[in-house]
VOGU-3710 file (C-alpha; in Angstrom, 3 decimals, decimal comma):
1> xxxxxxxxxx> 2,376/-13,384/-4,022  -1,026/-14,585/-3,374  -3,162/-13,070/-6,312  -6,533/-12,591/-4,983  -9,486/-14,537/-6,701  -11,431/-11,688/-7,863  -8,130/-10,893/-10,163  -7,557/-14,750/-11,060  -11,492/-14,488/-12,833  -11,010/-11,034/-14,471
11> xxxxxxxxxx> -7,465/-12,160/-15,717  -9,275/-15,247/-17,269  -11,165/-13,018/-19,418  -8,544/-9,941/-19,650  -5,699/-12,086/-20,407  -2,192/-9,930/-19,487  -3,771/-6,323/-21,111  -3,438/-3,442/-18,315  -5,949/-3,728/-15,342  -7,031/-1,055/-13,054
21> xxxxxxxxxx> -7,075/-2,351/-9,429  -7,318/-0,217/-6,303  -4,702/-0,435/-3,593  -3,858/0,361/-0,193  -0,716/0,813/1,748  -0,599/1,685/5,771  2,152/3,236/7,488  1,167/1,914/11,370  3,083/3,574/13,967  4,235/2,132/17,010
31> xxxxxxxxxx> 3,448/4,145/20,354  7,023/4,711/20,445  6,951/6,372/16,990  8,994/3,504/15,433  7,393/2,591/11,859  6,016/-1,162/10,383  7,838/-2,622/7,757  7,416/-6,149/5,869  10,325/-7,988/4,197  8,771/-9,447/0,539
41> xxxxxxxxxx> 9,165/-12,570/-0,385  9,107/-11,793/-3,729  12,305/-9,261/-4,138  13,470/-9,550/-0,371  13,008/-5,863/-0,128  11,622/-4,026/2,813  8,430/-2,241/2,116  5,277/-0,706/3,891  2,489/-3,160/4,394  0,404/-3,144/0,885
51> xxxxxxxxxx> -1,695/-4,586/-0,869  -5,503/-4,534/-3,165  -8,192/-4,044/-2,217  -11,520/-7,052/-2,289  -14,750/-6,395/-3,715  -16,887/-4,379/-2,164  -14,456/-3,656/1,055  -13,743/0,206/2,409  -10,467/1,131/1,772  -10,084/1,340/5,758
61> xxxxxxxxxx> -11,059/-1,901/6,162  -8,835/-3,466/3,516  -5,483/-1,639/5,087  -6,230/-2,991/8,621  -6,910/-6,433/7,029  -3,469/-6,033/4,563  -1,986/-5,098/8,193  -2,981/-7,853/9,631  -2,588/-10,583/7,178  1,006/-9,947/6,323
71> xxxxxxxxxx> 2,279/-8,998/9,876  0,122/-10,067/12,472  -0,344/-6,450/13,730  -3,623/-4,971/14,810  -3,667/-1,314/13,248  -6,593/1,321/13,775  -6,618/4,064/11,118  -6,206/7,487/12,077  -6,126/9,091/8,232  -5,517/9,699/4,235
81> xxxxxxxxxx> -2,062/10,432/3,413  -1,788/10,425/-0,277  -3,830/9,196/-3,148  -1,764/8,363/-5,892  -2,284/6,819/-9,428  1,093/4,432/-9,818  2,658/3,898/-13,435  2,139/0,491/-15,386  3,511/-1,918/-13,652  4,453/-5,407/-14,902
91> xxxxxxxxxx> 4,172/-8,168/-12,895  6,985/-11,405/-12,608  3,970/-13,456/-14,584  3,304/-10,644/-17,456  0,103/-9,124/-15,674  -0,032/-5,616/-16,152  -1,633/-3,583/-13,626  -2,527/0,233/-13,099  -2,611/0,909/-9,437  -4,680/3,795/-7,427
101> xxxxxxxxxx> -2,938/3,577/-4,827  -4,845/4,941/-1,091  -1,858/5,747/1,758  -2,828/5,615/5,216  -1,678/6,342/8,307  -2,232/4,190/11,053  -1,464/3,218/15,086  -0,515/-0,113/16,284  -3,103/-1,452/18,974  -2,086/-5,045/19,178
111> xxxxxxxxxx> 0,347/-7,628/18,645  3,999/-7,967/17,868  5,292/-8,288/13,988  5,865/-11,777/12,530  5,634/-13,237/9,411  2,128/-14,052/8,846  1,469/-15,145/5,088  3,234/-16,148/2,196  3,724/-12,515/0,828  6,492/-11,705/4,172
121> xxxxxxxxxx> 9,683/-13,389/5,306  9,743/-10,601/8,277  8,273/-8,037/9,562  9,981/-5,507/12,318  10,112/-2,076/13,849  12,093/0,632/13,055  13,316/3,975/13,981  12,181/6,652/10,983  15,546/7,634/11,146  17,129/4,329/10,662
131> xxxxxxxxxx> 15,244/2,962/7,962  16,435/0,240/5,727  16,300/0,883/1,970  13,112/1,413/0,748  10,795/2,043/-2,246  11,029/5,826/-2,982  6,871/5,881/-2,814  7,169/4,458/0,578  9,306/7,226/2,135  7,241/9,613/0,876
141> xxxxxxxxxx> 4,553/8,244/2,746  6,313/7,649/5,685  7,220/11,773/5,715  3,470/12,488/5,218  2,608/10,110/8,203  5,723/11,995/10,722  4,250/15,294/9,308  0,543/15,408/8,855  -0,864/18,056/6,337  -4,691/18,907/6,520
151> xxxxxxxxxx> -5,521/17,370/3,698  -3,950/13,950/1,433  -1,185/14,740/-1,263  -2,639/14,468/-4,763  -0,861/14,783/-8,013  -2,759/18,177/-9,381  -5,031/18,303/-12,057  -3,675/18,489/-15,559  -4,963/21,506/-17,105  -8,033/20,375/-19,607
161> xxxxxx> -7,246/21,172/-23,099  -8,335/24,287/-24,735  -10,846/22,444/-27,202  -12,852/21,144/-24,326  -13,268/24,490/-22,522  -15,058/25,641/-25,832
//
């Protein structure tokens, strides 16, 4: 996976200590309802489009561009799904990284999935009923996408201890 060069710099100073980085992943709908999904290179698994966000870009910006880059789709964002702060993850090279993670849902308005970067070896449509395998996370955003709520999922608030309501 390409590691982007903002991240290169800070891991030159951080070393492989947790990192906080801000990500995005789209769930772009075809007209025909069928749903975007990329094949990793990394783990061959099929996934949602994903990826982090670049200093200073919009959140909506980044997912089209994520969209783009690793399947050569044009997506236009239509909302928030879920905002979600991800475990520690480890990464193949020992980077460890916190993820916020910002779901979106999104409609295809141009071109046909292909592999389009290093990160994909292929990208397709498929039915939300026939999905392949996928990362828990993922199908959870996929069901928020089918069935839009008024507002994102959040994880709620953890009650503030009684000390600091004092």
């Amino acid at each position: 996976m390409a590691v982007p060069e903002f991240v290169t710099r800070i891991r030159s100073k951080l070393g492989h200590d947790p990192l906080p980085l801000p990500g995005v992943t789209a769930v772009v709908r075809h007209d025909d309802g069928r749903i975007l999904l990329v094949r990793r290179a990394d783990d061959h698994r099929w996934t949602l489009v994903t990826g982090c966000l670049e200093p200073p870009e919009q959140p909506a910006t980044a997912v089209v561009r994520e969209v783009w880059e690793e399947a050569g789709v044009v997506a236009e964002v239509e909302g928030l799904l879920r905002v979600e702060s991800m475990d520690l993850m480890t990464c193949p090279n020992g980077d460890q990284v916190y993820m916020l993670d910002l779901a979106f849902r999104c409609r295809a308005v141009a071109g046909d999935p292909h592999v389009n970067d290093d990160e994909s070896i292929d990208a397709g449509w498929f039915e939300p009923d026939r999905l392949p395998d996928i990362p828990p996370r993922h199908l959870a955003c996929i069901t928020a996408a089918l069935h839009p709520a008024d507002t994102a999922w959040f994880a709620p608030a953890v009650p503030l201890p009684a000390a600091v309501l004092d």
